[in-house]
C-alpha positions in Angstrom: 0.0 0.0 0.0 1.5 3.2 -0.9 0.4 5.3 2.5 2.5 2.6 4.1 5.3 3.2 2.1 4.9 6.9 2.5 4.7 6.6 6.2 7.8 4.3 6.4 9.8 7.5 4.5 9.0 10.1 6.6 9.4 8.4 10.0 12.7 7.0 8.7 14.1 10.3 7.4 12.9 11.9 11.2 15.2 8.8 12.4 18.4 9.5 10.3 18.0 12.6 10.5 17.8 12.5 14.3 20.7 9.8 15.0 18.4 7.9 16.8 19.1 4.4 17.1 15.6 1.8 17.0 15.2 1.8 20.7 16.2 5.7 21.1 13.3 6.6 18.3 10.5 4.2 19.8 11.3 5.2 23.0 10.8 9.4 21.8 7.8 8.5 19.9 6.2 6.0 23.2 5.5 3.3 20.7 6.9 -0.5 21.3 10.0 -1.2 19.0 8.4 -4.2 17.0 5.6 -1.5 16.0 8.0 0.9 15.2 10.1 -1.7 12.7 6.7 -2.6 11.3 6.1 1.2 10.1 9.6 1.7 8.8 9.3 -1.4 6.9 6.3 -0.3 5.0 4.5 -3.4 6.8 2.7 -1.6 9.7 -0.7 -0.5 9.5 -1.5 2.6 12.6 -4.8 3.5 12.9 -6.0 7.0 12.5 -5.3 7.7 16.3 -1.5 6.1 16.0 -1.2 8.5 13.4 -2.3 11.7 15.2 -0.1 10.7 18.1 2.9 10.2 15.9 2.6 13.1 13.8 2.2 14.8 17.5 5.6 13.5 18.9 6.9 14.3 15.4 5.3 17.7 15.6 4.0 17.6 12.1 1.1 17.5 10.3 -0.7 14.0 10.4 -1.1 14.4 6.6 2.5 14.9 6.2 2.8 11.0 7.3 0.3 9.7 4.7 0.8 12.1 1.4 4.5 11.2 0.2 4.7 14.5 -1.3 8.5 14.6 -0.5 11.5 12.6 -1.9 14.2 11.5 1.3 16.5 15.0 0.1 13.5 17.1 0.7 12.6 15.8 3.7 15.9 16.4 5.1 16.0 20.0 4.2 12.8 20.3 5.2 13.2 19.0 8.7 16.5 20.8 8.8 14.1 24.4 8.4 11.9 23.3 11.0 14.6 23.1 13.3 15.9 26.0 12.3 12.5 27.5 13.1 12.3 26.2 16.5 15.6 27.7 17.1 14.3 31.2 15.7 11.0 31.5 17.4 13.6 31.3 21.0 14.7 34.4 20.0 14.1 37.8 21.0 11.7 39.9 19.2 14.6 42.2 18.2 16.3 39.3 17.0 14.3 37.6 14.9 13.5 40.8 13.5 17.1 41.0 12.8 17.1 38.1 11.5 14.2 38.4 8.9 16.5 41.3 7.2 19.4 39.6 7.0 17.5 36.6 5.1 15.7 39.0 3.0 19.4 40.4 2.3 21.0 36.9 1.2 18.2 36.3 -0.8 18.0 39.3 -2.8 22.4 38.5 -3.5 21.0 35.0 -4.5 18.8 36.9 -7.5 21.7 39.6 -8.0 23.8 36.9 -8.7 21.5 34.8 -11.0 22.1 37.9 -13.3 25.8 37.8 -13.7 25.5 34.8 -15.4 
């Protein structure tokens, strides 16, 4: 079944990408081990519940788990950013605002330089 399969890609990529070792990532998201091989084998089968409380502990979007909209590269990046956005939101107001201009800075070199080639 192909939500299986997209379910196994995401939780794996939140496993590599955390470090966490099979125990470490059941553990985090409070599921048994054998259930959590199941689902990164593309052989489990959570319920609707299951996959609110994973997407919860994984602090995404349930539909996230199911769509497969993302190849293993851009679910990497993208779970990189959210990091990243964690870290941000800690900030201080000033900060962040400080922030927002130097991004709105690199991006604007990023099209400068798009027209020297």
């Amino acid at each position: 079944m192909e939500i299986q399969k997209n379910i196994a890609a995401v939780m794996r990529a939140f496993k590599e990408e955390r470090g966490k070792t099979m125990t470490e990532f059941s553990d985090y998201l409070e599921i048994s081990r054998s259930a959590l091989q199941e689902y990164l084998s593309g052989n489990g089968n959570p319920n609707v519940t299951t996959l609110e409380h994973l997407a919860k502990k994984l602090e995404i979007d349930p539909s996230l788990l199911i769509c497969g909209a993302f190849s293993q590269g851009q679910l990497t990046i993208l779970l990189k950013l959210l990091d990243m956005l964690k870290l941000i939101s800690g900030l201080e107001v000033e900060q962040r605002c400080r922030f927002g201009q130097l991004l709105l800075e690199m991006v604007s070199l990023w099209d400068a330089g798009d027209d020297c080639e």
